[in-house]
Each structure stands twice: as C-alpha cells, then as structure tokens.
C-alpha positions as CSV (number, residue, x, y, z in Angstrom):
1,X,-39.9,75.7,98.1
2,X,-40.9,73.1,100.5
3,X,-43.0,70.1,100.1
4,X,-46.4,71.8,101.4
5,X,-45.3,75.0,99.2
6,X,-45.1,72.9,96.3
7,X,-48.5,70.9,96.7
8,X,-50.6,74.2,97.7
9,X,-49.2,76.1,94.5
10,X,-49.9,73.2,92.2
11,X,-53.5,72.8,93.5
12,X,-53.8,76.9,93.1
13,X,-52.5,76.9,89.7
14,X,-55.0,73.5,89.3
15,X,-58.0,76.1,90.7
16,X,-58.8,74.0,93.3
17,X,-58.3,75.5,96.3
18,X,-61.1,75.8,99.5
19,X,-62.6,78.6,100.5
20,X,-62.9,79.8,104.2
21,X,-66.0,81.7,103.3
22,X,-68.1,79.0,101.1
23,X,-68.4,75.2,101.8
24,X,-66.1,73.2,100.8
25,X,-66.7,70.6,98.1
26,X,-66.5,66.7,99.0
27,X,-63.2,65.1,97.7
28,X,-63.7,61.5,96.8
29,X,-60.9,59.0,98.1
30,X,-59.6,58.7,95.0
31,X,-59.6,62.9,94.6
32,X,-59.4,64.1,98.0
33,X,-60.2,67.6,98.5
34,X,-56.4,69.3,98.9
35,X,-56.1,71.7,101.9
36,X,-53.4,74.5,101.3
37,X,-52.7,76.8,104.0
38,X,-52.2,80.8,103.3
39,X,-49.0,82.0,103.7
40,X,-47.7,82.0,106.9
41,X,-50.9,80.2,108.3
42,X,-50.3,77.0,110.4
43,X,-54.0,76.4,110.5
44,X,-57.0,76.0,108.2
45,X,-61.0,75.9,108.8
46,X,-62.7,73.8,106.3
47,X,-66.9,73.8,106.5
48,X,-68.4,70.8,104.6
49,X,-72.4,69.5,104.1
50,X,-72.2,65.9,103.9
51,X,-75.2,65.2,102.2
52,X,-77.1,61.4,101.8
53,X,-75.2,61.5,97.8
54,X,-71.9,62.3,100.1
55,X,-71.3,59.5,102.6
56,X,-67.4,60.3,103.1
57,X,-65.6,63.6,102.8
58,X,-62.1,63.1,102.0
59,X,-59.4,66.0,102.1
60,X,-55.2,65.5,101.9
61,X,-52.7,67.7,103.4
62,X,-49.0,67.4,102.7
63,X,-46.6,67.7,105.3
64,X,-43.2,67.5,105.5
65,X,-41.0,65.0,107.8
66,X,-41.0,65.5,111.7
67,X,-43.5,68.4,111.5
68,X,-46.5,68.3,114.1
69,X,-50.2,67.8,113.0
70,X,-53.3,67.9,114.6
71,X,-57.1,67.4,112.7
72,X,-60.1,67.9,114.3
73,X,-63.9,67.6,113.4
74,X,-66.7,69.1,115.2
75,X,-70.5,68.8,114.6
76,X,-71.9,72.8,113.6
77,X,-75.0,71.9,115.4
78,X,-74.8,69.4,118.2
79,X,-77.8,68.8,119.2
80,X,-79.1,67.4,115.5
81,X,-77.8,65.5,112.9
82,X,-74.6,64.1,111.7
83,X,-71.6,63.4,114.9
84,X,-68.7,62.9,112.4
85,X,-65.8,60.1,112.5
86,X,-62.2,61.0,111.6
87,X,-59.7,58.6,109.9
88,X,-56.4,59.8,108.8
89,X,-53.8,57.5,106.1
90,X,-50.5,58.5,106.6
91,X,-48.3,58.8,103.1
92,X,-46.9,55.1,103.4
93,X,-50.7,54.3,103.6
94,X,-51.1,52.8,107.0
95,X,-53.7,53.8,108.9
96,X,-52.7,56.9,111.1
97,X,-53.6,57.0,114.7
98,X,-55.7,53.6,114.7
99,X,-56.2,53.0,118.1
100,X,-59.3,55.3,117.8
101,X,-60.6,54.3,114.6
102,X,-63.6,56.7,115.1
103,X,-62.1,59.6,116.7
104,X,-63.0,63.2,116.4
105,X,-59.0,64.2,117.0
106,X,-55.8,62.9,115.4
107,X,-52.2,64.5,116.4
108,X,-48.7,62.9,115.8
109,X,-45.7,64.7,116.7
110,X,-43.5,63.6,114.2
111,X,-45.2,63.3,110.7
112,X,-43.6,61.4,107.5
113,X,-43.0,63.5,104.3
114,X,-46.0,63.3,101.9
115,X,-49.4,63.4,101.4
116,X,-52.0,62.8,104.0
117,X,-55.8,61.2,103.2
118,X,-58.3,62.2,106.1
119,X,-61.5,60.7,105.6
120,X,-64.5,62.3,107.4
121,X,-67.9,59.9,107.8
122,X,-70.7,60.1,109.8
123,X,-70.7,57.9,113.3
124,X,-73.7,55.5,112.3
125,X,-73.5,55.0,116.6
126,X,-73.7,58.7,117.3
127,X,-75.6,60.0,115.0
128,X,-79.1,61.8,114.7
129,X,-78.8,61.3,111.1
130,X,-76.2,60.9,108.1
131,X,-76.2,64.3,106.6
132,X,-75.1,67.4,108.5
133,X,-72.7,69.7,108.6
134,X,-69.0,69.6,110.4
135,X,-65.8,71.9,110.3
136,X,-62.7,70.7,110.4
137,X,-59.5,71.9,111.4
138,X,-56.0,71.4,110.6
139,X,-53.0,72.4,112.1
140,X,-49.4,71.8,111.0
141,X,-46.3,73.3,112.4
C-alpha cells in the first residue's frame, strides 16, 4: 500500500472523507480537511463556501516522492465575491512554490514524500467580498 493509499484509507475508516456531490467542510490549519482520491482517480474536485466565520480553508494531500502535482482554485461565480489565494506547505514545511505567494495555481514536478497543507484565503486585493464560493482541484500523478 503506498503512502496516499495509506492516508486515504485511514481518513475513510476516520469518516472523514469529501464529497464530490456536497460542499466540503473547512479544515482548520491545525485539521486540514484530507483529500483522498478514488481508486484509480489522479484528480479530485473539492467545492467549498468560505463564509465570514471561515477566513482560510485548509485541505492536505499526501503524495509520494517524485510524483507530479498540480492545485488549482477558481472563483464559482466571477463576476461577484470572493477571488481566492492559494498557498501550498510542502511536508518539510517550507513554503511550496513562493514565488507567487498569492497564486491561483501551484505545480512541482518532483514532490517530497508526505503530507501537503494547502491553504485557500480570500485575495483582500481582488476581491468583491470575503465569502464566496471556489473549487479546487488537485491533481497527482
């Protein structure tokens, strides 16, 4: 079982897992909101309200070493409200892809084994308004 096996079936057996139908919940940094991929799946959609109680949505996905990743976060409606920010931690807990701290993409070619934090947050530059809602998209191969 590899490392992303292993995380995913511990947050299933945990009941935590997102839906692709529902919103997701907000993760807090210190309980990010895990995203496990179905079987076979290299992708996953997560929909997410942030709300003014929610100021950050934070998610983790583990990965294993040398894989490739790419994140995205779009605006559902982009003409109004929220124009989300992107931040990604790598496992070692450097800042992942910091020369655009406020970014609405992240990929790296060659990922480190472990658990990444992505932090989502409203762009208090670009934004309408603080709450809204994004999707966000995560790709590992």
């Amino acid at each position: 079982m590899n490392l992303k096996s292993f995380v995913c079936a511990s947050v299933l057996a945990s009941g935590l897992l997102l839906s692709n139908s529902a919103f997701a919940r907000n993760g807090s940094e210190t309980h990010p909101q895990p995203i496990c991929f179905a079987r076979g799946a290299i992708s996953k959609i997560v929909t997410v309200y942030l709300s003014p109680r929610a100021d950050d949505a934070y998610f983790s996905v583990a990965v294993g070493a040398g894989q490739r990743m790419s994140i995205k976060v779009t605006p559902v409606n982009s003409h109004q409200g929220i124009v989300p920010a992107l931040e990604v931690t790598s496992p070692s807990g450097h800042a992942a892809g910091a020369d655009a701290p406020k970014a609405r993409r992240f990929d790296t070619l060659k990922t480190q084994a472990g658990t990444y934090l992505i932090r989502v947050a409203p762009n208090l530059m670009a934004s309408n308004g603080q709450t809204g809602t994004f999707r966000l998209k995560v790709w590992v191969r």
